[in-house]
N, C-alpha and C positions, 0 to 999 in steps of 0.2 A: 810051831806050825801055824801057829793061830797070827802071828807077827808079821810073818812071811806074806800069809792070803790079806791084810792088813795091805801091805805095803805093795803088793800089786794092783788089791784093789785101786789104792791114790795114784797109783800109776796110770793106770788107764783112763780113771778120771783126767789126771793131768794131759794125759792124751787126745782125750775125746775134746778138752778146752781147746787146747790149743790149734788143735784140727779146727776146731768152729772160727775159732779166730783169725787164721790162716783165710779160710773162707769166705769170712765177713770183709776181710781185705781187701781179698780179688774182686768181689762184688762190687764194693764200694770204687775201688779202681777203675773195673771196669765201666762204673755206670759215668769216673768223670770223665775216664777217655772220650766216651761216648759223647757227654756231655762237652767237650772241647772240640770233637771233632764237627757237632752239631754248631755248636759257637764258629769255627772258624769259617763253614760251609756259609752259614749264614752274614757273616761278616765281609765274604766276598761275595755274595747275592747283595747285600746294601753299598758294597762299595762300587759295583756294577751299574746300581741306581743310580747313586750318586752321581758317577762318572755320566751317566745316561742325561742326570737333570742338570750337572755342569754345562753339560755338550748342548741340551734345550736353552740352557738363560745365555747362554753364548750366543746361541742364534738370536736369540730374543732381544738382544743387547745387541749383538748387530743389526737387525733389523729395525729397532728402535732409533740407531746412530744414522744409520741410511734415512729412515721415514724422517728422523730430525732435520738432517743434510739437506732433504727434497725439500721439506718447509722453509729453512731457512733462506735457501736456493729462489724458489717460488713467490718469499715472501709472503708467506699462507699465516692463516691463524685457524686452531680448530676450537671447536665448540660442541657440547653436551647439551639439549632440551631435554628436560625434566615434563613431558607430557603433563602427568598432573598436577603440579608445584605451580609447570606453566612460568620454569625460570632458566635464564641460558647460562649456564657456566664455559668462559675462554680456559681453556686447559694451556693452549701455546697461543702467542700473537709474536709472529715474527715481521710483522706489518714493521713500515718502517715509524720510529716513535714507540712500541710495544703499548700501544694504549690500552691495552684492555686484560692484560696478563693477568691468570687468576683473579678474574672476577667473576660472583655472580650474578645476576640484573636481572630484576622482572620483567617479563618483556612488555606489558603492560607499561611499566614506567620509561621503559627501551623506546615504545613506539611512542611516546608522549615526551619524551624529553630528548631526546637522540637522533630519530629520525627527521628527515624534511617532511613539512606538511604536503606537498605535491606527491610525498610516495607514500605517507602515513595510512592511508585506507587500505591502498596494496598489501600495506607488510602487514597491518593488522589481518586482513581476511586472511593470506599465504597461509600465515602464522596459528589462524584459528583450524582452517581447512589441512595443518597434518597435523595438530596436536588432535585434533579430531577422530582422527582416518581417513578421513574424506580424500585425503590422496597419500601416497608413500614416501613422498618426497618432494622437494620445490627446486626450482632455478632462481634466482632473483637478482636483480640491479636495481639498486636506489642508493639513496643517498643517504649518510650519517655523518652528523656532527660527534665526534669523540670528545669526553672529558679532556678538559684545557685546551682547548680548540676552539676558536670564533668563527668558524668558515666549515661549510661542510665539503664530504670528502666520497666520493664515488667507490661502492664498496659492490663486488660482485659475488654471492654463497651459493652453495650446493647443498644438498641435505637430502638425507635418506632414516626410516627407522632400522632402529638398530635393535629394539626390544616390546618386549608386545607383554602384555596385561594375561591373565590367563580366561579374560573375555575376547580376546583378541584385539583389543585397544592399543593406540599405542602408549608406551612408560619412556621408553629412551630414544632420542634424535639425535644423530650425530651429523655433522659439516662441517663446513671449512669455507671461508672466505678471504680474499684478496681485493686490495684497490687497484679501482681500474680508472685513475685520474685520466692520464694522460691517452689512455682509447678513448674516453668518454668525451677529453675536449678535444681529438682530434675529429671524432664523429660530431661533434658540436659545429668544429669547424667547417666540416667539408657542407655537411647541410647549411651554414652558413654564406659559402660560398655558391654552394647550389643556388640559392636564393639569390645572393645576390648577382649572379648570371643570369638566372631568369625575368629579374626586377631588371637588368639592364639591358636586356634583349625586350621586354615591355617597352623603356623606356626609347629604347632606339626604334621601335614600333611606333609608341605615340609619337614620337617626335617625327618620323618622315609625314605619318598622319596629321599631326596640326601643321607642322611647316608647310605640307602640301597645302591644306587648307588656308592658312593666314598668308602666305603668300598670294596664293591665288586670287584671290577677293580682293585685297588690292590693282593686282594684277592686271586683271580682268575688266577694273572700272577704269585703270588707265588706260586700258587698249581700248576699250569701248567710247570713251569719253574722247579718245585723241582721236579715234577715227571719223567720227563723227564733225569733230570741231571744225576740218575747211566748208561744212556745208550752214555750216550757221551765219547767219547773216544779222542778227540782231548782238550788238556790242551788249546790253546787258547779259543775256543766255551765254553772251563766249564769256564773258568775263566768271559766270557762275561755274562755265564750265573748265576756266583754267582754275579755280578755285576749289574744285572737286579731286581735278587731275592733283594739283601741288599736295591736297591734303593726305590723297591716297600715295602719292610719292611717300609723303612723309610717316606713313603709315609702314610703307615697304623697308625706309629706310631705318626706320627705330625696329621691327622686328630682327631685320639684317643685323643692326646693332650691339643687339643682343645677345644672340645668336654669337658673335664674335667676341662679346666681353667676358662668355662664360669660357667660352673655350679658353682666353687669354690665361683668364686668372688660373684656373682647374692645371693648363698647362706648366706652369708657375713661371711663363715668360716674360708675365709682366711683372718689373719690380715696384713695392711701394713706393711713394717717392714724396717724403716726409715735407710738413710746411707748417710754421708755427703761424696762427690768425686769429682775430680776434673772431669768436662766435655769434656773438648777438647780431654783429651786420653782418655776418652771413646768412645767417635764419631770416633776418628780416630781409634779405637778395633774393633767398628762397620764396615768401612767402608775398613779396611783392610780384614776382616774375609768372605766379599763378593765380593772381588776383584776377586776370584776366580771363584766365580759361576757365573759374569758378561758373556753375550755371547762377540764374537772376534768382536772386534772393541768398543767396549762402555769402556769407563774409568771411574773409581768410585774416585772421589779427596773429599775435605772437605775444608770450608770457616768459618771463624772464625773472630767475630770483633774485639777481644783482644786475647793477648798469653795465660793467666789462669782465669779460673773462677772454684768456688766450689760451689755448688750444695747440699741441702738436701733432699731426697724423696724417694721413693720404689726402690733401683737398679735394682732390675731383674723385677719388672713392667714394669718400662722406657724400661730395654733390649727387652723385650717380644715383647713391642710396637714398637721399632722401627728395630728388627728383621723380624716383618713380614711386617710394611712398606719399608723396604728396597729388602724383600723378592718379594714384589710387584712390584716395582721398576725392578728388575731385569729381572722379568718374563715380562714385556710388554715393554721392553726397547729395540731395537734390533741395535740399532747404537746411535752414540752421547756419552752421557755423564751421568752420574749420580752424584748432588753432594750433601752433607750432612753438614748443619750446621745452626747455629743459630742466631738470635737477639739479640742485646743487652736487655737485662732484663730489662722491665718498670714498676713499680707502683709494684715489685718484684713478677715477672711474666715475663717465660720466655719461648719463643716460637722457638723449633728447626722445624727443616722441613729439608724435601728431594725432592730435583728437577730432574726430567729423562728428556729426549728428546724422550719421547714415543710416544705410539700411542693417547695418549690423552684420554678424555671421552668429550659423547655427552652433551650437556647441559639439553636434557630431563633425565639421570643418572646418574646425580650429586648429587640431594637429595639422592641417593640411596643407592650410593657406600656403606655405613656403614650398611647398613640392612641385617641381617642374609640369608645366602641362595643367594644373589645378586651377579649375575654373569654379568659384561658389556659382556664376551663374550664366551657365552656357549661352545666355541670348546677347551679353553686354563681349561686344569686340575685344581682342585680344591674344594672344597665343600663349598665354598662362604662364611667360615666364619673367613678368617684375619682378616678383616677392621672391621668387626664385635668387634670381641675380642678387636683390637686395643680403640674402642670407650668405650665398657664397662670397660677395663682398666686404661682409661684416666680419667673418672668420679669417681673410685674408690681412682684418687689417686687425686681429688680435681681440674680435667684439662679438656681438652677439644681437641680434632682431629676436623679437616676440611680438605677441597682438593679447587684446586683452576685450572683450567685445559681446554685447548682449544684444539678441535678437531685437532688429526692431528699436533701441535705443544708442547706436554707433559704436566705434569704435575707435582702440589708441592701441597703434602700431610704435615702438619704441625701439632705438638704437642704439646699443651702451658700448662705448670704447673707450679704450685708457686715453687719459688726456695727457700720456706724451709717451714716445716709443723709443 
């Protein structure tokens, strides 16, 4: 009996185990069901992310490829200011050349080495006035010399802040710049043009204005002088008075003259018309042929570095030109000396000149002397256009005039032309 209650006791025990067991089963089972189905729920909430920030950097990547597109398109470069660094970093330079790709520069060193000095003040103030605050953004044109570049280059930016201090300062500037060469020299040009339309509507201005005038004054003494002449009855007075008439003829006709040679040459109707001669007697043709009209006391001689030289070029150009330089000479020479001669020829080019002991020129018109209508001294006769003529014929025949001249102790007008064509 005692065996029996024994052996159901281990029974029950073994029962009650195995029940627990069974249990601790289910539990555990249960908790990793639970635990998978929480894994799997969660697995497709990240995969949902994922798909979410795939679909974002896609956009971001296309929108990246398009903003690249438009830059490169545009030929844009952008750029990063560092407010307080106070340093630019180029992020893209699609500019053509890529000069400045991934670099970063102080701007400090930017506006001292980089920029042109005519814009240098501009960019530094822009530059100070938004790293500052002082405004939120700039427009700018100027000009920048690029690393490996000898020439500068017309550069136009934009910029705005893009980040602020938590004083409200600014920390980040962002922009973008592009050259604007060819707007810049086509606006170069048209003001150029402007100008010189206006410079040429002046000058058709003065010019009716002195012609009116230098004609007329001649003019005027002929008609008065001729009308006059059948009532004169003393041979000296008529003779003085055909001697006025002739001079002021000749006065009419040398303005006329001119008036015609410019037009010729400017036109290009007249062709050079080459002549090999010796020089020295020509200068000394020149210089004897104004001995005469020289006033009392001034003497006209001639200097020469050797006894012969010959010469190829336009004869009667050369004469023109130094007929009316020496003409020049004459008229504002009033004592001293006048002399006429030349250089030895270098690099075959060869430069004569005339020296006066005149009255000189000022040094604020000395650029001038050669410009059409340009009188140093409006009371001495003339229509201002020898030196004029002298320049335009110097150029036609492949040469160059200049003056060299200190107030008050004379001056040397000079004409340098190749000596053979």
């Amino acid at each position: 009996m005692c065996n029996f209650a024994l052996m159901f006791e281990q029974f029950l025990v073994a029962q009650h185990d195995s029940f627990g067991t069974e249990m601790l089963i289910w539990v555990v089972g249960i908790i990793l069901l639970l635990g998978f189905i929480f894994l799997l729920f969660r697995q497709r909430r990240e995969g949902k992310e994922l798909e979410s920030e795939l679909a974002q950097l896609a956009k971001v990547k296309k929108h990246n490829v398009e903003f690249e597109l438009v830059l490169k398109a545009m030929k844009l470069s952008t750029w990063i200011i560092d407010a307080e660094e106070r340093t630019i970093t180029y992020n893209n330079d699609y500019r053509e050349g890529n000069y400045l790709m991934q670099i970063e520069i102080p701007l400090d060193e930017m506006a001292n080495n980089m920029i042109a000095p005519s814009d240098r003040q501009q960019f530094i103030k822009t530059m100070d006035d938004v790293c500052s605050g002082h405004t939120d953004g700039f427009h700018l044109v100027f000009q920048i010399k690029f690393p490996n570049s000898n020439k500068f280059s017309w550069s136009e930016s934009y910029a705005t802040i893009s980040a602020r201090t938590t004083e409200g300062l600014p920390k980040t500037i962002v922009g973008t710049s592009m050259r604007v060469d060819d707007r810049e020299n086509m606006k170069n040009a048209l003001v150029a043009a402007r100008n010189k339309a206006e410079e040429s509507d002046r000058l058709k201005s003065a010019f009716i204005a002195n012609m009116s005038h230098e004609i007329r004054t001649p003019l005027n003494a002929i008609i008065g002088f001729t009308s006059v002449l059948p009532d004169v009855q003393g041979e000296d007075e008529r003779r003085e008075l055909i001697g006025l008439i002739q001079e002021n003829n000749q006065k009419l006709l040398t303005i006329i003259n001119d008036v015609m040679n410019i037009s010729k040459i400017e036109s290009g109707k007249e062709q050079l018309v080459m002549t090999t001669f010796e020089l020295n007697d020509m200068l000394r043709s020149v210089a004897d042929a104004f001995t005469s009209k020289a006033k009392e006391g001034v003497t006209i001689s001639t200097m020469f570095p050797q006894g012969a030289l010959e010469i190829t070029t336009d004869l009667n150009r050369m004469m023109e030109v130094l007929n009316h330089l020496m003409a020049n000479a004459t008229k504002f020479t009033d004592h001293g000396s006048i002399i006429i001669g030349y250089d030895t020829p270098v690099d075959k080019r060869i430069r004569i000149w005339i020296r006066d002991t005149g009255k000189g020129i000022a040094p604020e018109h000395l650029d001038r002397v050669f410009e059409r209508f340009f009188k140093v001294d409006e009371y001495i006769p003339g229509a201002g256009l020898g030196l004029s003529i002298c320049k335009t014929m110097a150029y036609s025949m492949g040469g160059d005039v200049g003056v060299e001249s200190s107030l008050g102790e004379g001056s040397t007008f000079w004409l340098e032309l190749p000596t053979s064509l």
